[in-house]
C-alpha positions as CSV (number, residue, x, y, z in Angstrom):
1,X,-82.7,-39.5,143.9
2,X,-81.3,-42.0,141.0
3,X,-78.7,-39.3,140.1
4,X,-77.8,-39.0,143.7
5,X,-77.1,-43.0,143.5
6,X,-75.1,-42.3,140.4
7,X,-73.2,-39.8,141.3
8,X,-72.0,-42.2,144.3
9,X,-71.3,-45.4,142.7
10,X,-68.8,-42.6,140.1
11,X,-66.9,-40.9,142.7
12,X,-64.6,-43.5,143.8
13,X,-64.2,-43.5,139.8
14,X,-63.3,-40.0,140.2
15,X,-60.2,-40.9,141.9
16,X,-58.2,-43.2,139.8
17,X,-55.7,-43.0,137.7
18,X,-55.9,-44.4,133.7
19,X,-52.5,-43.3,132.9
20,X,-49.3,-45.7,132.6
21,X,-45.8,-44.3,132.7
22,X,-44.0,-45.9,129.9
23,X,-40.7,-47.6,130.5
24,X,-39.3,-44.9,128.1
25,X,-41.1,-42.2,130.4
26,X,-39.6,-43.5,133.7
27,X,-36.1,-42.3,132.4
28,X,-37.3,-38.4,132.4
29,X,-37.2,-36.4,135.2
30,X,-39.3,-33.7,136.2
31,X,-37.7,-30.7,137.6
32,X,-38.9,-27.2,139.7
33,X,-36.0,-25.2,137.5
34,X,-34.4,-26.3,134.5
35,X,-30.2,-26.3,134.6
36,X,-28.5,-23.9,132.5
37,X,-27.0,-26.4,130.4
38,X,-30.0,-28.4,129.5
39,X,-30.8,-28.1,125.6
40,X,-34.6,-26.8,125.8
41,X,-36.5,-29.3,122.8
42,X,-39.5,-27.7,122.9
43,X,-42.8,-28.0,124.9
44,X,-46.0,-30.7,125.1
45,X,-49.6,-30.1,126.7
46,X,-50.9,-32.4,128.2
47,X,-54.3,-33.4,128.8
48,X,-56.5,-35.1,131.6
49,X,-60.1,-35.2,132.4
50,X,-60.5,-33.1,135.4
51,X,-64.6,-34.1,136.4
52,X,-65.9,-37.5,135.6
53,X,-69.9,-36.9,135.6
54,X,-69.8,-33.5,136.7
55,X,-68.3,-34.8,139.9
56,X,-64.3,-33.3,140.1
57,X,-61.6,-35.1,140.3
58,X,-58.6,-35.3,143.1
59,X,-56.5,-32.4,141.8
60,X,-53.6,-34.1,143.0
61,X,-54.3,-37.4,140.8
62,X,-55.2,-35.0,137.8
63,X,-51.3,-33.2,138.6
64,X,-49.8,-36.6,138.6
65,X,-51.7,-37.8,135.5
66,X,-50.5,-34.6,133.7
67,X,-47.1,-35.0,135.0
68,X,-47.0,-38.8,133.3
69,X,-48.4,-38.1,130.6
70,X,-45.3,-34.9,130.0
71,X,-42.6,-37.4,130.7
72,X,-43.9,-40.1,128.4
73,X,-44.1,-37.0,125.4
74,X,-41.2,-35.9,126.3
75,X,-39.1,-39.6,126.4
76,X,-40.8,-39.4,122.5
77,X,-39.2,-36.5,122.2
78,X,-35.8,-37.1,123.1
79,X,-35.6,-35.6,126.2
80,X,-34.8,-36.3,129.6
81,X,-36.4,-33.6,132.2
82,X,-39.5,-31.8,132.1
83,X,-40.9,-28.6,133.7
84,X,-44.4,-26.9,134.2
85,X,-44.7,-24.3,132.7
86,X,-48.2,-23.4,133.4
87,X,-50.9,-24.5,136.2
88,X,-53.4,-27.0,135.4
89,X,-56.4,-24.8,133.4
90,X,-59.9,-26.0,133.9
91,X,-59.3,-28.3,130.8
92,X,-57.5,-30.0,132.8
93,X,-54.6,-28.8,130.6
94,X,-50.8,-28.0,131.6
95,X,-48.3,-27.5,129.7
96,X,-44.5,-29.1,129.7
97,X,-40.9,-27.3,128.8
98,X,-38.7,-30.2,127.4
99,X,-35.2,-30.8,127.8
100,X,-32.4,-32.9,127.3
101,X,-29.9,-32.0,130.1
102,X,-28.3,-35.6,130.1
103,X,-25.4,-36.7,127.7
């Protein structure tokens, strides 16, 4: 019974968000297919928890998270648009293509 009261005060945990989108990281865009003339810079993986006490997380908040946390990494980078490249694993993993496609 006590884990069962646990487990409910955590899941409205389970669905926030802990990741900020830098002011740098607001300037990159993430794209479905890259442009041709887009310089590819490399690639970053980012990283997420996906369960918070066993109990999963809203995929769709883990996507998002993952998503930020690409276009932050990829403003450090010097780039301007991101693409997945992979799905999210059970990690709670994806990994990013980088690009700088602006001038």
């Amino acid at each position: 019974m006590r884990s069962l009261y646990i487990a409910l005060l955590l899941l409205p945990l389970a669905a926030c968000s802990w990741v900020d989108l830098t002011k740098e990281g607001k300037t990159v865009t993430q794209v479905s297919k890259v442009p041709t003339s887009c310089k590819r810079l490399g690639s970053t993986t980012s990283a997420t928890r996906s369960t918070l006490a066993s109990i999963e997380r809203d995929s769709e908040k883990v996507g998002v998270e993952l998503s930020t946390l690409a276009r932050n990494a990829a403003a450090r980078m010097g780039g301007d648009t991101i693409t997945a490249e992979s799905g999210i694993n059970d990690k709670g993993e994806q990994v990013f293509g980088v690009y700088r496609c602006g001038q």
